[in-house]
C-alpha positions in Angstrom: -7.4 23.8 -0.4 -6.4 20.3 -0.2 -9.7 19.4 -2.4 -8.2 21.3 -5.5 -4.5 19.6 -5.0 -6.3 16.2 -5.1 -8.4 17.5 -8.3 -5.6 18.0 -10.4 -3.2 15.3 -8.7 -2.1 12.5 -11.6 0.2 10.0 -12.0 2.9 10.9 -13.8 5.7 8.2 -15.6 7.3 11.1 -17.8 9.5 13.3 -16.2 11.0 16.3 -18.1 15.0 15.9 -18.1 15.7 18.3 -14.9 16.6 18.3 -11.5 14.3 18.7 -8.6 16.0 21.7 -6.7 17.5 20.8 -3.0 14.7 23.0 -1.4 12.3 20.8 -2.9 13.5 17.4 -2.1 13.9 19.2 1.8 10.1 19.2 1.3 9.2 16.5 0.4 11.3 14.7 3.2 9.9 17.1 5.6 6.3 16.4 4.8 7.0 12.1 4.7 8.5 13.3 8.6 5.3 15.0 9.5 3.3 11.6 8.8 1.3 10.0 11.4 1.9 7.1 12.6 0.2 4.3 14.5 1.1 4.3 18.1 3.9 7.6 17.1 5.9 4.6 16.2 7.1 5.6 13.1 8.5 2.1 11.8 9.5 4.2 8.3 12.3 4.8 6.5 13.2 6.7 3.2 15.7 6.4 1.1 16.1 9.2 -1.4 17.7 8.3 -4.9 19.6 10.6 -7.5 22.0 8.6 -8.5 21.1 7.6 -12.3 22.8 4.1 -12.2 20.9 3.6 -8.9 17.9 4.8 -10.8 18.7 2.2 -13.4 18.6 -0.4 -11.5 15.7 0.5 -9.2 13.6 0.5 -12.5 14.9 -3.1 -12.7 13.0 -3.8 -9.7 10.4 -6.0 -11.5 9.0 -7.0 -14.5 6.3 -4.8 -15.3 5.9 -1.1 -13.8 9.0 0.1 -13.0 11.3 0.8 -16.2 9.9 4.8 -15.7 11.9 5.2 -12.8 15.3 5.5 -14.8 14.3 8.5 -16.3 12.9 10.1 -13.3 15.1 12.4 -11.4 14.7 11.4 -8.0 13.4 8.6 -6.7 12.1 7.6 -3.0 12.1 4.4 -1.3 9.7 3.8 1.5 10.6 1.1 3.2 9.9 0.0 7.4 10.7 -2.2 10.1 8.1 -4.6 10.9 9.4 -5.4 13.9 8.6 -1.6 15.2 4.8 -1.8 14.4 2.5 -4.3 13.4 0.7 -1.5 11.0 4.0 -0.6 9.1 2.5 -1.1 5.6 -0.4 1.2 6.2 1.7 4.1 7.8 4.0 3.6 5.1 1.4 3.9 2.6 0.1 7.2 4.2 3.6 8.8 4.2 3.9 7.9 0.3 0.6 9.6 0.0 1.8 12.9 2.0 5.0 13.1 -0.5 2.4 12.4 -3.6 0.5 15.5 -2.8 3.9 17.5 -1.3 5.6 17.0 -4.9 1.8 18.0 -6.5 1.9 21.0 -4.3 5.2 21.6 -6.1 4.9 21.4 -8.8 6.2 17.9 -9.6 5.2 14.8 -10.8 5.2 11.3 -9.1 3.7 7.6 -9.5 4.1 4.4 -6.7 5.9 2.0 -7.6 4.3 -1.4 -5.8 7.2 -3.3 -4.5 5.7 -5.2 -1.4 4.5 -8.7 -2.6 6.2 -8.1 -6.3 8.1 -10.7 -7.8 11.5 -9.6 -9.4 11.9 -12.1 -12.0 15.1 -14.3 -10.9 13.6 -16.6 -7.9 13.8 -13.4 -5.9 10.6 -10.9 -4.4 11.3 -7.6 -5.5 11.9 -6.3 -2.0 14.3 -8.7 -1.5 15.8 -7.0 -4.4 15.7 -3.1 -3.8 16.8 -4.0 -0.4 20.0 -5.7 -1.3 20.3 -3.4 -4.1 20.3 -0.3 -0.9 22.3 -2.2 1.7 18.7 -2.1 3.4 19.3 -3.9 7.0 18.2 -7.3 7.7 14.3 -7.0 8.4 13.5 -4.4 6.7 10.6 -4.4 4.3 10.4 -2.4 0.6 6.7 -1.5 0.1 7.1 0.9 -2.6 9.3 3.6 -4.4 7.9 7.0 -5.7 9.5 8.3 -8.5 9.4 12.1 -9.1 10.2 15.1 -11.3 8.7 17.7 -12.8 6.1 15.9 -15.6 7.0 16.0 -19.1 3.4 16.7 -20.0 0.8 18.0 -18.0 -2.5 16.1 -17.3 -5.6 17.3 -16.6 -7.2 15.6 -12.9 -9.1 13.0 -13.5 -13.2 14.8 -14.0 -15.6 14.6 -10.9 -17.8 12.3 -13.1 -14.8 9.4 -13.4 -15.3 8.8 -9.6 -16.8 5.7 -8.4 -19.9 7.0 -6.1 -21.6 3.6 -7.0 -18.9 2.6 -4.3 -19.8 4.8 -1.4 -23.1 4.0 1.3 -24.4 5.5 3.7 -25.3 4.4 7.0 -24.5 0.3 5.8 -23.6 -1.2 2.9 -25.7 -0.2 0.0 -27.3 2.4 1.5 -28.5 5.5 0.1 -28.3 9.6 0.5 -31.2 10.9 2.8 -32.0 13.8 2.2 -30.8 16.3 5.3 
């Protein structure tokens, strides 16, 4: 059930030093494909990164919260066109969730990397950055990349009592459970 793959779901900045198999990274492409979309517009794109001096420098992306990435196997950059759809950052965040839970289902770990609104450190965003750094065409928007491989530890989920049910209502803000 989709319940227990978000139970134990984590994210993961240590990788264990091994490939993720072809089949896999199929999979996870497939499932960022099936992703809805506003309008069926899909303004996405993905560009999916092995390349350990490509790694290097994607964990270069800014200051803080990327440097995992060069030790991560694969890496995948979600990036859109604005210009196809004026919700591009929220499909693109639900495709990034779909290959979170497709590399959980797997086996793997992964962890966002926020690039959208992230400085890079020399005068530049750090979209401006990845995209340069991928030949990205002009126009097109970073919002994040998901590192993934299989975890170098495992993590247990995060326990039912961690979650914030001060933050839910019912009915309007600050409302309580009825009773049923």
């Amino acid at each position: 059930m989709l319940i227990d793959l978000l139970r134990k779901r984590r994210s993961v900045r240590r990788f264990a030093a091994r490939p993720v198999e072809e089949e896999k990274i199929d999979i996870l492409i497939e499932a960022m494909l099936r992703s809805p979309s506003s309008r069926s517009l899909n303004p996405w794109d993905f560009v999916v990164v092995r390349d350990k001096g490509m790694l290097a420098r994607l964990a270069r992306a800014k200051p803080h919260g990327a440097s995992f990435i060069k030790n991560a196997p694969l890496a995948i950059v979600v990036a859109a066109d604005p210009a196809k759809c004026d919700v591009w950052v929220e499909d693109c965040s639900i495709a990034a969730i779909l290959l979170h839970l497709a590399a959980t289902d797997l086996g793997l770990g992964s962890c966002w990397v926020q690039i959208r609104l992230r400085e890079h450190g020399d005068g530049r965003m750090a979209q401006e950055y990845v995209a340069d750094l991928l030949g990205l065409p002009e126009g097109m928007m970073v919002e994040a990349i998901v590192a993934i491989g299989f975890p170098a530890e495992q993590l247990p989920g995060h326990p039912r009592t961690s979650l914030l049910d001060e933050r839910v209502s019912f009915e309007r803000y600050g409302g309580e459970r009825s009773g049923n």
